[in-house]
C-alpha positions in Angstrom: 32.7 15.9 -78.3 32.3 16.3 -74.6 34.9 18.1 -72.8 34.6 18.0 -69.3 36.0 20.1 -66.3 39.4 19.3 -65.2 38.9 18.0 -61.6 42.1 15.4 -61.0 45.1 14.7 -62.4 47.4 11.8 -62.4 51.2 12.4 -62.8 53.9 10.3 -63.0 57.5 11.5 -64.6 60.8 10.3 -64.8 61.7 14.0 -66.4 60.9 16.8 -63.9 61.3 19.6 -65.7 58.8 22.5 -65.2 56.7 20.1 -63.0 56.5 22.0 -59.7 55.2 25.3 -61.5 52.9 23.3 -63.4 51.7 21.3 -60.4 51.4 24.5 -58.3 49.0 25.8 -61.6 46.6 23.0 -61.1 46.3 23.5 -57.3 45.6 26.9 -57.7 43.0 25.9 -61.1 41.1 23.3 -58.1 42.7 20.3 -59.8 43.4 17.2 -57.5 47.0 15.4 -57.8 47.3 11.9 -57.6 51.3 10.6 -57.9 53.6 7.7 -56.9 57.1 7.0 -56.2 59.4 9.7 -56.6 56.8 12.3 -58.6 54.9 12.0 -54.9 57.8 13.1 -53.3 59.3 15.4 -55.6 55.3 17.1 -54.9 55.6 16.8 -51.7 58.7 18.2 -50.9 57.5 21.6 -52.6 54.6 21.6 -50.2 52.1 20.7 -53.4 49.2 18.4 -51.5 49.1 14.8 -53.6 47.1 12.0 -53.2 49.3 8.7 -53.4 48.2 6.2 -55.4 49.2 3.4 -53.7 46.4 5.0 -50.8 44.0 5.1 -53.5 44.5 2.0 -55.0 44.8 -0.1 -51.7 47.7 -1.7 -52.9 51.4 -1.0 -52.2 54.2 -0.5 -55.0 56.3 -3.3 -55.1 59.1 -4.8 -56.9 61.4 -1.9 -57.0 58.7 0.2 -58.5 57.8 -1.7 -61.2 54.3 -2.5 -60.3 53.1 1.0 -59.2 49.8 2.3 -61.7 49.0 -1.0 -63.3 46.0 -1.1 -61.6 42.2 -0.9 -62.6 41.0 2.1 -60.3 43.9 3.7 -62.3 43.2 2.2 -65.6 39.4 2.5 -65.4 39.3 6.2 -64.2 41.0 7.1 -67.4 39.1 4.9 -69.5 36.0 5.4 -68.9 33.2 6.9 -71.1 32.0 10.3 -69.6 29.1 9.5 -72.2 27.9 5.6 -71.2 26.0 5.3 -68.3 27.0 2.5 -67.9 30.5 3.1 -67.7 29.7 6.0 -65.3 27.6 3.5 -63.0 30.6 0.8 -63.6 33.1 2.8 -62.2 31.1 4.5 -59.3 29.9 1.4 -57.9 33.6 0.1 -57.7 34.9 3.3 -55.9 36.7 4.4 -58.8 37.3 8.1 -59.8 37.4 9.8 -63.1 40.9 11.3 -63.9 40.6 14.2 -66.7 44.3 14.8 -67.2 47.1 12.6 -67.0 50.7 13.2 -67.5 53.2 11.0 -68.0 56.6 10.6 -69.2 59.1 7.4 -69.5 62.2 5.8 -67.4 65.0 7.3 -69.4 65.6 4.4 -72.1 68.2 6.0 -74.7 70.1 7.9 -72.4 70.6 4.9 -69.9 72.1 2.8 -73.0 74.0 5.6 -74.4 76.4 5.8 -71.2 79.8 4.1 -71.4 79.8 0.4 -70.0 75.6 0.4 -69.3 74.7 -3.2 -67.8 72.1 -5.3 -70.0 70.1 -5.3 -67.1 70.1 -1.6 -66.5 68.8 -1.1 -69.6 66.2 -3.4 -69.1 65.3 -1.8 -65.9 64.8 0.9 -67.9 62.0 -0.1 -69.8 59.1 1.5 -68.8 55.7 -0.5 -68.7 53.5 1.6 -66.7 54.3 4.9 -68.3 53.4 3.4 -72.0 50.1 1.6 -70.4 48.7 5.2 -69.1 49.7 7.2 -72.1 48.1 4.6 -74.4 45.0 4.7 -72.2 44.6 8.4 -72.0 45.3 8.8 -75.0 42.8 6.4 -76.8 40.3 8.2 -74.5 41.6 11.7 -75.5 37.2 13.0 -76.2 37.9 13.0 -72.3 40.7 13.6 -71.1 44.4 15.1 -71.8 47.2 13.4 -72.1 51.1 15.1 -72.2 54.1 13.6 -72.2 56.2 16.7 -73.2 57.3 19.3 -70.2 56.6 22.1 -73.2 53.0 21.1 -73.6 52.3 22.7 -70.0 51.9 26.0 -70.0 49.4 25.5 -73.1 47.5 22.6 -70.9 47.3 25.0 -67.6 46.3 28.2 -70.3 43.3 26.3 -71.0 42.4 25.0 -67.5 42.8 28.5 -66.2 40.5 30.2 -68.3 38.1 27.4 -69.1 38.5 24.6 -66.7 38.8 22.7 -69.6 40.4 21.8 -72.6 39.2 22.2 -76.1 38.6 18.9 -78.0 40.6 19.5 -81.0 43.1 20.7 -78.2 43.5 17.0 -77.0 43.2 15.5 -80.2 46.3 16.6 -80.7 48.3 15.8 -77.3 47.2 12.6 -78.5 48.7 12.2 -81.5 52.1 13.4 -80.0 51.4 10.8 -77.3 51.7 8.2 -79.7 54.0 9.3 -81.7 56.1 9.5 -78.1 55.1 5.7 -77.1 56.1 4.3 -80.4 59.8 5.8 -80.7 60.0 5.1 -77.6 59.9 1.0 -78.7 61.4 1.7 -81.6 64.6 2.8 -79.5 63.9 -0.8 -77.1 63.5 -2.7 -80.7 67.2 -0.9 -82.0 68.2 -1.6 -79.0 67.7 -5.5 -79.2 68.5 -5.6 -82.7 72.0 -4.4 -81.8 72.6 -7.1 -79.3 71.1 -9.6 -81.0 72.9 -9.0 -84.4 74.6 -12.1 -85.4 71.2 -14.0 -84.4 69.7 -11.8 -86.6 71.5 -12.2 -89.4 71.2 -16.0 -89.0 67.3 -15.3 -88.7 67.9 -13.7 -92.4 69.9 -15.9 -94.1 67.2 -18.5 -93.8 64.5 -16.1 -94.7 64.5 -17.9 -98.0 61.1 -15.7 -98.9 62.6 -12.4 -98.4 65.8 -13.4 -100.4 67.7 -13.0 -96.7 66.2 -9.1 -96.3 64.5 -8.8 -93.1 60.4 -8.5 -93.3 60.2 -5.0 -91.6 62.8 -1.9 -91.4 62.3 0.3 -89.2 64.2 3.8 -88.4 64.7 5.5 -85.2 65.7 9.1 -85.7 66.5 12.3 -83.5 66.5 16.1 -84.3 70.0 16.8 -84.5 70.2 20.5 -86.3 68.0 22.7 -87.7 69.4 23.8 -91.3 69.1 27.7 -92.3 67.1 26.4 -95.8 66.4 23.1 -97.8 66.9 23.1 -101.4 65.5 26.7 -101.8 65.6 29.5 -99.4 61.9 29.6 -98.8 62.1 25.8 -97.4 62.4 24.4 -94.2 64.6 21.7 -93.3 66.5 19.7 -90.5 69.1 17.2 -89.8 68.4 13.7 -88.2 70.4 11.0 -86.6 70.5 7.7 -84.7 71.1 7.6 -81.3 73.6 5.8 -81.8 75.4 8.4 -84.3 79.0 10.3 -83.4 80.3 13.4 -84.0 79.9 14.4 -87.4 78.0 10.8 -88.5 74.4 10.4 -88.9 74.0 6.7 -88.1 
């Protein structure tokens, strides 16, 4: 598996944490940023240099944000194949650059529905589609490039660029899996979240399910690290509590 040198990377987070040391790591590694919307700023404010994307797509955010990195110089810079030709040729004859890292996280879904009297269309607005769209993309093509989603995954990340300008392979395999494992909890919260609303439709749905004896087809559970427990049922065990989002005080769903 090829791993080539980190040259650019494309960030765009909704969670800041950590980002302006990181940022400031790949600047001094010879890493090129590219960001949008408010990532761009909060960059630029620090005095990190960023390329925007909208400059490097040609095309201007719009609609409140929500079309900002659907684009294909974004979409085909990750997704290319550092090992086809033809990809290689595809991409360079369209102007398109190859992006080695990218890092992503999403519009804050669970805690915008967990505060007191949230509008339906808040949540909604909280949907992220671009976010899900990149980490998918890098992801998929993680034999090239490196995908995080997780402000703890930097120092790790900027630990390999700095002594090898590079990440390992079995290095990014890994990011990936996190990466969707992070996408799909991330609908699972948007599905609960429907589910909810839509209850008594739902139930209707089952009670007509005549096939599935009124049980729905698929169950699904959503579930967040609540507590870590001194010991499962022996001492030399490890275990953990889990919850809904949803879940009070002393409940678990």
């Amino acid at each position: 598996m090829t791993s080539p040198k980190i040259e650019r990377a494309l960030i765009s987070v909704s969670d800041k944490t950590g980002l302006i040391e990181f940022a400031k790591g790949l600047v001094a590694a010879g890493v090129e940023i590219f960001a949008s919307g408010g990532t761009r700023q909060h960059l630029e404010q620090a005095g990190i240099p960023v390329h925007e994307v909208a400059a490097y797509t040609g095309f201007p955010e719009m609609m409140d944000g929500r079309i900002k990195t659907l684009h294909p110089k974004i979409h085909a810079g990750i997704l290319c194949r550092r090992d086809r030709p033809d990809d290689m040729a595809a991409i360079a004859e369209q102007g398109i650059v190859p992006f080695e890292l990218v890092v992503v996280n999403l519009y804050p879904f669970r805690q915008t529905i967990l505060e007191p009297e949230v509008k339906h269309e808040d949540a909604i607005e909280n949907i992220d589609i671009g976010g899900p769209t990149l980490i998918r993309a890098a992801a998929k093509n993680h034999e090239f490039v490196t995908v995080s989603c997780d402000p703890q995954q930097y120092d790790g990340i900027l630990e390999q660029i700095r002594v090898h300008g590079e990440t390992a392979p079995e290095f990014r395999e890994a990011l990936a899996g996190s990466a969707f494992f992070h996408t799909g909890f991330y609908d699972m919260e948007i599905a609960e979240y429907f589910r909810r609303r839509n209850s008594a439709v739902e139930a209707q749905f089952r009670a007509v399910s005549l096939e599935t004896d009124g049980m729905p087809h698929k169950l699904d559970i959503s579930l967040n690290l609540k507590e870590l427990l001194r010991y499962g049922e022996n001492p030399h065990q490890h275990a953990a509590v889990y919850a809904t989002s949803k879940a009070s005080r002393g409940a678990l769903i």
